[in-house]
C-alpha positions as a printed NumPy array, in Angstrom:
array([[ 81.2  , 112.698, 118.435],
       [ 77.973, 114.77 , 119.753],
       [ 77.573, 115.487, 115.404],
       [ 77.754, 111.901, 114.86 ],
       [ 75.281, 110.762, 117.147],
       [ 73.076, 113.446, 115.736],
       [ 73.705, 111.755, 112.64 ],
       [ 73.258, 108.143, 113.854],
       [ 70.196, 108.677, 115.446],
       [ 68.674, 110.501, 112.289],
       [ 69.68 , 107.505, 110.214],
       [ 68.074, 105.218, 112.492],
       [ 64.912, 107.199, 112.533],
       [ 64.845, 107.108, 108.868],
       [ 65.399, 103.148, 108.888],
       [ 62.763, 102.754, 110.802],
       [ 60.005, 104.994, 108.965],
       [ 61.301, 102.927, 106.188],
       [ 61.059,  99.798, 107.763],
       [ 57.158, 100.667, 108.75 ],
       [ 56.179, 101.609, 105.516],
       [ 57.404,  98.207, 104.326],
       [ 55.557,  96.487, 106.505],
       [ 52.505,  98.315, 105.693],
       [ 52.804,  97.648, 101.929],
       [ 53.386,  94.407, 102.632],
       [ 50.367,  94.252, 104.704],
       [ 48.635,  95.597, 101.432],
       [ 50.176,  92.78 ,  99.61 ],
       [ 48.701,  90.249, 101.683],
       [ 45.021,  91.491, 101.478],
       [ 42.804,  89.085,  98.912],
       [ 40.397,  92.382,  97.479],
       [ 43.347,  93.742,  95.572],
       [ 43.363,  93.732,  91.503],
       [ 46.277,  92.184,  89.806],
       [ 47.434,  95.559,  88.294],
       [ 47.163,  97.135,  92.286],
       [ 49.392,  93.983,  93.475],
       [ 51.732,  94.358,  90.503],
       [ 52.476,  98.155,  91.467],
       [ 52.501,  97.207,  95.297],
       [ 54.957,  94.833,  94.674],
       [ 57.423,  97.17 ,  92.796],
       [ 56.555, 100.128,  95.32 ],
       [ 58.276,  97.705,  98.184],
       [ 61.378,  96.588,  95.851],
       [ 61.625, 100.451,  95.44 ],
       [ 61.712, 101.117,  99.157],
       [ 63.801,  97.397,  99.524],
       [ 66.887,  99.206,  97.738],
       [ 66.449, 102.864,  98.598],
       [ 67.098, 101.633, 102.321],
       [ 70.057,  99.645, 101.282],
       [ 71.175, 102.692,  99.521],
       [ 71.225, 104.386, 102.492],
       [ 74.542, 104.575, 103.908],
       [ 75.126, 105.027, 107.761],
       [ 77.156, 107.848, 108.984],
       [ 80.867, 107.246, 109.261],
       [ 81.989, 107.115, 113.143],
       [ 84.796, 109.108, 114.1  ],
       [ 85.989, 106.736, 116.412],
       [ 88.542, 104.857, 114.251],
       [ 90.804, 103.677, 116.768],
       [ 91.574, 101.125, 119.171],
       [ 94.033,  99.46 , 121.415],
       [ 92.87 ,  95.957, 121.685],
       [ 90.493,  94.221, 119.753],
       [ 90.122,  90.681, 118.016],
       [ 89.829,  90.264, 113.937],
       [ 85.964,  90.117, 114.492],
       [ 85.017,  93.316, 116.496],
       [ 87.725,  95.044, 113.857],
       [ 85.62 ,  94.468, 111.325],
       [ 82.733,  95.037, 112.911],
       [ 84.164,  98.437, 113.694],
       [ 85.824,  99.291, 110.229],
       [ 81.944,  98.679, 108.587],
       [ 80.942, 101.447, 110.827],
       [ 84.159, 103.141, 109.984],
       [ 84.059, 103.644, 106.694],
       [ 86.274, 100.533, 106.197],
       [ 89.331, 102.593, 107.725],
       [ 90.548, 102.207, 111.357],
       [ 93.562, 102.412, 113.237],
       [ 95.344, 100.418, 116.144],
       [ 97.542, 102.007, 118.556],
       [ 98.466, 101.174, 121.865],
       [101.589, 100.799, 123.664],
       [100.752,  97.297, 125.16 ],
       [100.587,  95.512, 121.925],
       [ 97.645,  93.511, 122.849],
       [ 96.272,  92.746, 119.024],
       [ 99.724,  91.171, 118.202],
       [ 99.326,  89.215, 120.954],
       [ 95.864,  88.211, 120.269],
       [ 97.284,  87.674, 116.119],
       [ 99.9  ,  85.348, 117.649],
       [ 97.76 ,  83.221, 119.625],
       [ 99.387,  84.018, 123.022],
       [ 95.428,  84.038, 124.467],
       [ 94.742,  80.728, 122.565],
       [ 97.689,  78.296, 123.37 ],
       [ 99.869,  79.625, 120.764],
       [ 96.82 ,  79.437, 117.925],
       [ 97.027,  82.035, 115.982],
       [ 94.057,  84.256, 115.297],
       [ 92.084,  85.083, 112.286],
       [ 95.074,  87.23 , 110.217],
       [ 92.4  ,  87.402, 106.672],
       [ 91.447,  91.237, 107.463],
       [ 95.077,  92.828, 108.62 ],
       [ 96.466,  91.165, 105.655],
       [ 94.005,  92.149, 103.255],
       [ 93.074,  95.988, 104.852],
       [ 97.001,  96.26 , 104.072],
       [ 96.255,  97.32 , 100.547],
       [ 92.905,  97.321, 100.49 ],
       [ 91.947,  94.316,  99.158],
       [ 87.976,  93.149,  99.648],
       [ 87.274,  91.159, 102.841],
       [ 84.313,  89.23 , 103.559],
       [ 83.089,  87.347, 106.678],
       [ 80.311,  84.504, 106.744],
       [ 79.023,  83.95 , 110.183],
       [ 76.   ,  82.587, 111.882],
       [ 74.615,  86.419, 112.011],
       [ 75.104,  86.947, 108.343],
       [ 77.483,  88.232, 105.837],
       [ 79.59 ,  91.447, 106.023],
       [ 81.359,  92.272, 103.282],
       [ 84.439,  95.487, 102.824],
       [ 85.164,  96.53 ,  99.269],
       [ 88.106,  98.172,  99.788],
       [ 89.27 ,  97.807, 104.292],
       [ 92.082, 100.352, 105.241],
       [ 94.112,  99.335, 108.417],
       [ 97.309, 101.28 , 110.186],
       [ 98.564,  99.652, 113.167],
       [101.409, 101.677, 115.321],
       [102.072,  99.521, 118.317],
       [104.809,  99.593, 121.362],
       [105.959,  96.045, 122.887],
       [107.768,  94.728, 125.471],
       [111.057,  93.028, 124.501],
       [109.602,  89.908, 125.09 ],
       [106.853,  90.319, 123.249],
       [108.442,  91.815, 120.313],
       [110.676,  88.448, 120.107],
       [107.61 ,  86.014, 120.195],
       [106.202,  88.571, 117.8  ],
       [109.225,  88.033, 115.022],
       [110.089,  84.57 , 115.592],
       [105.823,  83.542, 115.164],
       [106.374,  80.638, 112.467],
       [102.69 ,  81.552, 111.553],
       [102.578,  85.024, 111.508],
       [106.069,  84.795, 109.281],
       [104.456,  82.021, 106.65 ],
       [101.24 ,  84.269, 106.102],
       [103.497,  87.309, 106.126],
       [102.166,  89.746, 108.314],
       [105.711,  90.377, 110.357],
       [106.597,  91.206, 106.487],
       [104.219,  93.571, 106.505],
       [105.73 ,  95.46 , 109.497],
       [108.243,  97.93 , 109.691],
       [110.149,  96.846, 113.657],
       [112.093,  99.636, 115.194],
       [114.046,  98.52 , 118.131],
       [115.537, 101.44 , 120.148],
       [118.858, 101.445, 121.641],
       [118.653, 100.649, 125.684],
       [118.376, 103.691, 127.748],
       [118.385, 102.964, 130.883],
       [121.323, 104.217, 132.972],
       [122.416, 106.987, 130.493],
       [119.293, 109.459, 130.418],
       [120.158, 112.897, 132.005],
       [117.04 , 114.428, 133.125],
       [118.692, 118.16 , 132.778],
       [119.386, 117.502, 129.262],
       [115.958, 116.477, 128.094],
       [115.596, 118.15 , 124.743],
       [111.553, 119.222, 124.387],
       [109.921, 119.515, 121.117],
       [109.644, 122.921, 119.489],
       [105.342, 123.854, 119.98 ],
       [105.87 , 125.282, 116.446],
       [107.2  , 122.317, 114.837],
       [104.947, 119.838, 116.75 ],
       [101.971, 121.887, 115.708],
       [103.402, 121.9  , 111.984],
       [103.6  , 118.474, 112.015],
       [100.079, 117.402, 113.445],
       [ 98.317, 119.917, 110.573],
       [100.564, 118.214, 108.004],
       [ 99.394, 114.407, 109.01 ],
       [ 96.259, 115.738, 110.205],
       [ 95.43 , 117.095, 106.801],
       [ 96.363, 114.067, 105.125],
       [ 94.218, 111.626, 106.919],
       [ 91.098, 114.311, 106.104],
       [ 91.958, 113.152, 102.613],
       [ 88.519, 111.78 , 101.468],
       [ 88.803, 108.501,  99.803],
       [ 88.602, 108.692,  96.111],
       [ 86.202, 105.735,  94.402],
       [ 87.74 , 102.632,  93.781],
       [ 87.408, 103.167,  90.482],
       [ 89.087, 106.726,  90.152],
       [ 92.259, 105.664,  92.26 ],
       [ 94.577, 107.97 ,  91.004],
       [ 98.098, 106.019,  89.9  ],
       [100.992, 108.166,  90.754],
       [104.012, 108.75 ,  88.418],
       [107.112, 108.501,  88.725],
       [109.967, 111.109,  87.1  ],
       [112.412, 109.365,  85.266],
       [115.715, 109.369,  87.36 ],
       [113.17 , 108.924,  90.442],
       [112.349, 105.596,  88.747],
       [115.685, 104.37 ,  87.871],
       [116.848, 105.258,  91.718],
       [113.943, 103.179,  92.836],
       [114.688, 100.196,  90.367],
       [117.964, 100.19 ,  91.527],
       [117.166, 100.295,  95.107],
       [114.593,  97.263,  94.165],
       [117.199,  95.27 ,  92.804],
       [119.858,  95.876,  95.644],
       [116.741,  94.044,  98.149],
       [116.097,  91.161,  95.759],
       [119.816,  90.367,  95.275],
       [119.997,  90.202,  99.186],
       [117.951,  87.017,  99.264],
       [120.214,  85.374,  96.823],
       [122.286,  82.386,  98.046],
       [124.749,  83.82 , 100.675],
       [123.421,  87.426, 100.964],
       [122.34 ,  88.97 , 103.983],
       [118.704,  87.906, 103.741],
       [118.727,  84.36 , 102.248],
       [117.221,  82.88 , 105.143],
       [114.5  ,  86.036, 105.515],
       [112.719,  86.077, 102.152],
       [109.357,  86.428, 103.92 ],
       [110.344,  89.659, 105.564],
       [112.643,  90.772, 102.1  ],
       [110.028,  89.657,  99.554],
       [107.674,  92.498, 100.749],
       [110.497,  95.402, 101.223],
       [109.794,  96.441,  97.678],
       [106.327,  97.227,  98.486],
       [106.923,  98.472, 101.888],
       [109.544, 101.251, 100.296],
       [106.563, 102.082,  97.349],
       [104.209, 102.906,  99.747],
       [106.593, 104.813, 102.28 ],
       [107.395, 106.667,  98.962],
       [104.109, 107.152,  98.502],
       [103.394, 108.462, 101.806],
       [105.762, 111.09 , 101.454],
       [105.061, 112.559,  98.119],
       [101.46 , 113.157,  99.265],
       [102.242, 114.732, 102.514],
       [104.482, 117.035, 100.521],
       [102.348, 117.48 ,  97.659],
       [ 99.028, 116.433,  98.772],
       [ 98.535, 116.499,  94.63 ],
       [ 98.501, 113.206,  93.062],
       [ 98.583, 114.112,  89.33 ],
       [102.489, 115.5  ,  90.456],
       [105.368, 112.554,  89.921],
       [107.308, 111.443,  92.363],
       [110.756, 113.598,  92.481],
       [114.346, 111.769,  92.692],
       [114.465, 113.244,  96.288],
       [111.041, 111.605,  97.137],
       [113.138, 108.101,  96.148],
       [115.754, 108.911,  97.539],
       [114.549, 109.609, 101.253],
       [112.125, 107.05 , 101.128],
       [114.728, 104.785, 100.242],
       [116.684, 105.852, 103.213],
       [114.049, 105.656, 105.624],
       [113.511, 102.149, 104.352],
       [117.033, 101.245, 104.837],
       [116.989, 102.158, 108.702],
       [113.824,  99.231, 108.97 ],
       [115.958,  97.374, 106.738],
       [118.875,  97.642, 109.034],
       [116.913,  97.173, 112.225],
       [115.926,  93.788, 110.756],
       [119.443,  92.742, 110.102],
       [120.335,  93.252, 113.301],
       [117.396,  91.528, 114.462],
       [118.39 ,  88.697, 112.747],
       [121.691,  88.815, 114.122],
       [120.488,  88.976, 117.322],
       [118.479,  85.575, 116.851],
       [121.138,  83.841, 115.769],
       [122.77 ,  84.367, 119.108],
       [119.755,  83.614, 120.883],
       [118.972,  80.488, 119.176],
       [122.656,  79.683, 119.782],
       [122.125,  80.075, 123.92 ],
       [118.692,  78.241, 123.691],
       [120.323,  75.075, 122.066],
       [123.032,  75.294, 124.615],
       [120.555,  75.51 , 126.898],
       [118.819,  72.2  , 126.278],
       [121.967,  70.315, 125.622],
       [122.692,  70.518, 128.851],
       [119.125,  69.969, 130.012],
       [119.48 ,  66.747, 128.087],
       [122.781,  66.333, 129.935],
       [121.135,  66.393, 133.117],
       [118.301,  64.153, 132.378],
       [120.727,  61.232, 130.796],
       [124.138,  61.107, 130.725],
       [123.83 ,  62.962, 134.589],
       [122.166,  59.773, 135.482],
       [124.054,  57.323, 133.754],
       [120.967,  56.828, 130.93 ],
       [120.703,  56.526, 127.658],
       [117.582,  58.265, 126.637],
       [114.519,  60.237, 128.031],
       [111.497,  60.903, 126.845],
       [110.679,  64.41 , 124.773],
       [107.885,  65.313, 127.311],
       [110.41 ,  65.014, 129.969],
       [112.581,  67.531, 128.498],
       [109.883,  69.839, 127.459],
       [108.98 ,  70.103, 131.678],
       [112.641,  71.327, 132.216],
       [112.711,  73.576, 129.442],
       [108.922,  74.941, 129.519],
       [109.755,  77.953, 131.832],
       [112.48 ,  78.958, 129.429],
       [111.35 ,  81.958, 127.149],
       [111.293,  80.68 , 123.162],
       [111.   ,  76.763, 124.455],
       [107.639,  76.874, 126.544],
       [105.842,  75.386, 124.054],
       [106.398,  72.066, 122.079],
       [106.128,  73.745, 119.142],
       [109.197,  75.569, 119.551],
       [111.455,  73.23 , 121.513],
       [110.188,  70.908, 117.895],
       [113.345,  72.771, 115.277],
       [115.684,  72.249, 117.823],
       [115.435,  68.669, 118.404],
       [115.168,  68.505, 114.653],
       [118.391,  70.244, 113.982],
       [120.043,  67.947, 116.848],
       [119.525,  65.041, 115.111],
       [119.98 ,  66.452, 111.486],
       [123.683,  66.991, 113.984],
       [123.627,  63.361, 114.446],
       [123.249,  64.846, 118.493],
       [120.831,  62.505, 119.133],
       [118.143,  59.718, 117.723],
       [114.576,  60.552, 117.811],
       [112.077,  57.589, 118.406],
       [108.525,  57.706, 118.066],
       [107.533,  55.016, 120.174],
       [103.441,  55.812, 119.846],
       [101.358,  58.715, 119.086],
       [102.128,  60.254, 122.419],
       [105.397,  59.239, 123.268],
       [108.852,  59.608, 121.952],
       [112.437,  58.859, 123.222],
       [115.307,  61.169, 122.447],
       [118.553,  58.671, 122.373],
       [121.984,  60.584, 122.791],
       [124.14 ,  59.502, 120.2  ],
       [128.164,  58.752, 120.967],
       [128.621,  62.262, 118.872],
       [126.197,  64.192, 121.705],
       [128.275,  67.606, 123.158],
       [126.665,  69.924, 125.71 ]])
C-alpha cells in the first residue's frame, strides 16, 4: 500500500505539471500577436501533450477486494484496479444488494458481474461521464445465511439474466449438535503454506494483452472425456431429465466445467502453451459434478418447500372464506396473512402460486380494477 501511494501521488504530480503546461499553451493560443505558422505548431504541441496524458496510465491499487459494494462503486473500483477485483465476505451483502432486498425486491444493476465473468467490455454513461473496461475481471466467494441463500436461488430475476447460473452453490451438511471439539482436525502449516504460494502465484499472473490471449489445448482423450461429459449435462435438460425445469442453471455448466478445467491446468502448469491432460478433465469434471449435485439437491429441496408454502396458503385461504362461510376474498387480503411468511412476503412471489391454483381449477381469479382482485374458491378447492 505505502508503494502505491508513492506511486499515486507521483502520477498525480505528473497530471498536474501536465495539466499546467496545457493551460499555458493554451494561453499562448489565445494571444492575437502570434503568426499562423507559431499557432499551427502551438496547436499540435497541446494535441501532443492532450494524448501523452491520456496515455498515462494510473498505478494499479492493490486493494482489489471488498465485502459490500453496489454495481457502481465496483466499477469505480475495478478502473482503479486494473479492471480485476474480488468480493468476499461472509455476510453476502452484494447478493443482497444484486437481488434487490435494499430496493423492494428491485434488482440491481447485474451488466458488470455478468460481463466481468468472462471479460467481456463494460461501459457506463452517467451524468459524470463515461467509463469504459475493455476487458473487467470479477471473482466473488461469498458465505450466506440459509435464508438468504434461498431468496438468492429462487430470484426470478437473477435466474432469467443468469447470474445464479453463473455460480457454483455449496451447501454444507448441518453441524450443529455433532461437532466434537477434541477431535478438531487442524490444517497441516506445511500444506496451508503450499497452498497459499500455489494460488498466490497464480493471481501474480500478469494479464497477457487482449490480443495475445493464449488459447489452451486440449490432448485428445482429454477432449473426448470433456465432450462426453458436455453431452451427459445437455441431455439432462431434455424432456424428463433431471434438469428440464433448470436450463438456466444447466445451460452454463458447460462453461462453468471449461473454466474450472482451466483453473486447474494453470495452477499445475502455470504454462499455457501445455494441453490440458485427461486427468485435468477428469478432476475438473468431478469437481463440477459435486456443484452439479449440490444443485440437484437444491432443487429437490424446493420442491418440498414450494409444496409446504402452497399448503400454507390453502389454508390461509381456508381461513379467510370458507372459515367464515364466504365465497371469496380479496388477493391483498391474503397477501397480509401470508406477508410474514418467508418466500410469500412479497406479491411477487405469492403471484405463481395463485397462478398454479387456478391453472388447478383451486380457485377463480377476478380482476375487478387495476387495484383490486377477488380470489373465488371453486367447488374443486382442498386445503
Amino acid at each position: 500500500r505505502e508503494v502505491y501511494k508513492q506511486e499515486l501521488a507521483a502520477y498525480e504530480t505528473a497530471c498536474k505539471i501536465k495539466e499546467k503546461e496545457s493551460e499555458a499553451l493554451e494561453r499562448q493560443l489565445g494571444e492575437k500577436k502570434i503568426t499562423q505558422e507559431k499557432r499551427q505548431q502551438l496547436g499540435e504541441d497541446l494535441t501532443a501533450l492532450k494524448l501523452e496524458q491520456e496515455e498515462k496510465q494510473p498505478p494499479i491499487s492493490p486493494e482489489i477486494l471488498a465485502t459490500d459494494t453496489t454495481a457502481e462503486a465496483l466499477s469505480n473500483l475495478m478502473e482503479r484496479t486494473g479492471e480485476t477485483a474480488g468480493i468476499f465476505s461472509d455476510e453476502a451483502d452484494f447478493l443482497k444488494i444484486l437481488a434487490g432486498l435494499y430496493n423492494r425486491g428491485n434488482a440491481g444493476n447485474l451488466q458488470l458481474p455478468l460481463t466481468a465473468y468472462d471479460g467481456a467490455p463494460f461501459s457506463r454513461l452517467r451524468g459524470k461521464g463515461t467509463m469504459f473496461l475493455s476487458r473487467p475481471l470479477l471473482s466473488i466467494c461469498l458465505y450466506a445465511q440459509p435464508t438468504l441463500y434461498e431468496e438468492i436461488r429462487s430470484n426470478s430475476e437473477l435466474q432469467g439474466r443468469g447470474l445464479v447460473g453463473r455460480l457454483l452453490f455449496c451447501v454444507p451438511r448441518q453441524m450443529a449438535g455433532k461437532r466434537n471439539g477434541r477431535k478438531c482436525v487442524r490444517i497441516d502449516k506445511a500444506a496451508e503454506t503450499a497452498y497459499c504460494d500455489l494460488l498466490g502465484g497464480f493471481l501474480d499472473t500478469p494479464q497477457q494483452p487482449e490480443s495475445t490471449i493464449p488459447v489452451i489445448l486440449w490432448e485428445h482423450d482429454a477432449a473426448e472425456e470433456m465432450l462426453d461429459y458436455l453431452q451427459a449435462v445437455e441431455d439432462s435438460m431434455d424432456d424428463g431429465n433431471p434438469m428440464e425445469q433448470a436450463k438456466d442453471y444447466a445451460s452454463k455448466a458447460g462453461g462453468v466445467v471449461l473454466r474450472i478445467a482451466g483453473v486447474l491446468h494453470m495452477l499445475w502448469t502455470q504454462d499455457a502453451t501445455k494441453p490440458v491432460s485427461v486427468e485435468t478433465a477428469r478432476r475438473a469434471k468431478e469437481l463440477h459434478m459435486y456443484f452439479f449435485s449440490e444443485k440437484m439437491e437444491a432443487m429437490e429441496q424446493e420442491e418440498t418447500r414450494e409444496e409446504r408454502l402452497e399448503s400454507t396458503i390453502l389454508k390461509k385461504l381456508a381461513d379467510l372464506t370458507l372459515a367464515q362461510g364466504k365465497a371469496y376474498t380479496t388477493v391483498s387480503s391474503l397477501q397480509r396473512k401470508v406477508k410474514n411468511i418467508h418466500g410469500l412476503r412479497t406479491a411477487k412471489e405469492l403471484e405463481p402460486f395463485l397462478e398454479a391454483m387456478q391453472s388447478g381449477n383451486q380457485i377463480e381469479i377476478d380482476q375487478q380494477s387495476k387495484n383490486k382482485r377477488l380470489l373465488y374458491i371453486s367447488p374443486y378447492f382442498q386445503k
